[in-house]
C-alpha positions as CSV (number, residue, x, y, z in Angstrom):
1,X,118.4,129.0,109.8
2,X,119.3,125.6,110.9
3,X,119.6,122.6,108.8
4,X,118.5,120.2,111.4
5,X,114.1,119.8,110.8
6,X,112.5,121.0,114.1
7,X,111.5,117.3,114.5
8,X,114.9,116.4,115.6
9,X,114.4,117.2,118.7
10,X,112.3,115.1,119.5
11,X,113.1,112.1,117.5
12,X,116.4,110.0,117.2
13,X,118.2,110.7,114.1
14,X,120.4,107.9,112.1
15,X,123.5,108.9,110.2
16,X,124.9,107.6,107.2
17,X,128.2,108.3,105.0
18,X,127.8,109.1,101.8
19,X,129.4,110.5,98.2
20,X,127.6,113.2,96.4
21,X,127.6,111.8,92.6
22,X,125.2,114.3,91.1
23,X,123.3,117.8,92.4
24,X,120.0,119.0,91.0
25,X,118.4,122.2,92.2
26,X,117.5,121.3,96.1
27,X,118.2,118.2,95.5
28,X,121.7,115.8,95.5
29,X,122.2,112.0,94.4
30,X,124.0,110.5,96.7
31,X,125.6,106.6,96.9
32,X,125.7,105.3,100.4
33,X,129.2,104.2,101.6
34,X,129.5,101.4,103.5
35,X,126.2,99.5,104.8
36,X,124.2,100.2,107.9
37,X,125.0,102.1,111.1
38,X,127.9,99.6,111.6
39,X,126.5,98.2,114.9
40,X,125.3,94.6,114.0
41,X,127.9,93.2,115.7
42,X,127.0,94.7,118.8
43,X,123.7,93.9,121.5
44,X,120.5,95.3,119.8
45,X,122.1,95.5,116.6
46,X,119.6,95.0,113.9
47,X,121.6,92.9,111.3
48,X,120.7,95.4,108.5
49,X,124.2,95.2,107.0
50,X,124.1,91.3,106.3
51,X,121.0,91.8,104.1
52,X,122.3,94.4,102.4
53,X,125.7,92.3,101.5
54,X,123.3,89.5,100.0
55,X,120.6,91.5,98.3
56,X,122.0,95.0,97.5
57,X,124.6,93.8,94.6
58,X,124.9,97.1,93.2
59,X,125.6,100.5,95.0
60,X,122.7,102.1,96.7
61,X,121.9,105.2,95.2
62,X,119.3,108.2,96.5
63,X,117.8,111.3,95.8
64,X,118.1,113.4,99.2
65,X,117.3,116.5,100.0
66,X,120.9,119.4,99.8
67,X,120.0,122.5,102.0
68,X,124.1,122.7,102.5
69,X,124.4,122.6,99.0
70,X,127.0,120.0,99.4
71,X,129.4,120.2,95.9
72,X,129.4,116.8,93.6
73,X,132.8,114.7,95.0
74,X,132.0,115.9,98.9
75,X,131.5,113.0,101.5
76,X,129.0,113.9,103.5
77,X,126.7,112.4,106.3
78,X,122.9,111.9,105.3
79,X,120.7,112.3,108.1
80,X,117.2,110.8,108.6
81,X,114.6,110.1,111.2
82,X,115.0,106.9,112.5
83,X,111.1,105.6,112.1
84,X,111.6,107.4,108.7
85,X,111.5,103.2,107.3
86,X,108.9,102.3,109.4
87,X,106.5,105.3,108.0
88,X,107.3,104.6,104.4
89,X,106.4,100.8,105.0
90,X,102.8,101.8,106.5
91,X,102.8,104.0,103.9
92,X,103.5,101.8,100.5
93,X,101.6,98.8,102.5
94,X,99.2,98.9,104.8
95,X,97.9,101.9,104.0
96,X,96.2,100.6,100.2
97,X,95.8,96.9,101.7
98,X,93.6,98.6,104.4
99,X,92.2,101.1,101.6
100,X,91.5,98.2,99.3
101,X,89.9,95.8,102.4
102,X,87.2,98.8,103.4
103,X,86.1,99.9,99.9
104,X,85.1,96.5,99.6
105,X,83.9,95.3,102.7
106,X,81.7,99.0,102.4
107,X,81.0,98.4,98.7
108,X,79.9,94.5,99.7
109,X,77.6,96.1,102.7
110,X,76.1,98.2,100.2
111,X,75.7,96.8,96.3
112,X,76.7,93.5,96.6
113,X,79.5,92.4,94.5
114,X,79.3,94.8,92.1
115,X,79.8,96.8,95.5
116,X,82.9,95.5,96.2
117,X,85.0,95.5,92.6
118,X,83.7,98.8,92.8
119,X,85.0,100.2,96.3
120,X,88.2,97.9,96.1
121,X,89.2,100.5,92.9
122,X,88.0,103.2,95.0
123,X,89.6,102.3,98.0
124,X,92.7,102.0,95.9
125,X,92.4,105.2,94.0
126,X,92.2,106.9,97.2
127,X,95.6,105.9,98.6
128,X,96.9,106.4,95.7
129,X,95.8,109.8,95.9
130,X,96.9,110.1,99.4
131,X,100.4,108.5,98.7
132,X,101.1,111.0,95.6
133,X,99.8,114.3,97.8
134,X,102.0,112.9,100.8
135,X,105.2,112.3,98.5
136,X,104.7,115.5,96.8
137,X,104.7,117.9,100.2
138,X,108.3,117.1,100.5
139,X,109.6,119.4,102.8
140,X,113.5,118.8,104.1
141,X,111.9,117.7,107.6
142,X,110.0,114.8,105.6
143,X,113.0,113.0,103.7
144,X,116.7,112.2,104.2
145,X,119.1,115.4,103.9
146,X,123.1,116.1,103.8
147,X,123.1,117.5,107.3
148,X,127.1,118.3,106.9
149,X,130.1,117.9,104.5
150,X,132.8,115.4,105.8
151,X,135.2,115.6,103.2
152,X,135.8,117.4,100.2
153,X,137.7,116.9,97.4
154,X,140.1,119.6,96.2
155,X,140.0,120.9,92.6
156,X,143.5,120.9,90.6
């Protein structure tokens, strides 16, 4: 079984370093070493690593998916798909701004103003509901993983 999600193949993958602080079931809590890809000073670069040096004051900790079942102490590289941001954006944004826009335009159309308190909440319960049941199919392929252990620390 690889580790890699079949969607690799066709999408580019970002690598980060990281240190596995804490693991829990499939799970491992990792804190991200260093910032960025480490190409911002080159052409294209996307600058990532200065805003992270003026608003991320305390380490960046995550929750990523462990199908190496990478030991606490390892260094390891966390692997994601590089529109992975892009899709969480849409997601946490524009998806219950456009939710919240229809239900009321559609609840205006039909009953007025009532109408439209009334399809703004339901326009708003709904991707709410759509958020929770895409977060909780969480399958490695979705999410960030430890794709492979870089260094590990030796017990004494």
């Amino acid at each position: 079984m690889s580790v890699f999600p079949d969607s690799a193949a066709f999408a580019p993958l970002i690598t980060q370093a990281a240190r596995v602080l804490r693991v829990d079931a499939e799970r491992a809590l990792v804190e991200v070493v260093g910032s960025g890809c480490g190409r911002c000073h080159e052409t294209g670069g996307c600058g990532s690593a200065h805003l992270t040096r003026v608003f991320c004051l305390r380490p960046r900790r995550y929750w990523v998916q462990n199908p190496i079942d990478a030991p606490v102490g390892a260094r390891v590289s966390v692997v994601f798909l590089a529109g992975a941001l892009r899709h969480s954006v849409r997601l946490a944004y524009v998806l219950p701004l456009l939710a919240l826009l229809c239900g009321a335009f559609l609840g205006d159309a039909a009953a007025g103003d009532a109408g439209a308190a009334a399809g703004v909440v339901f326009g708003l319960a709904l991707a709410g509901w759509w958020m929770a049941k895409n977060a909780a199919s969480g399958k490695v392929s979705d999410g960030p993983y430890i794709a492979h252990i870089e260094f590990q620390e030796e017990k004494t």
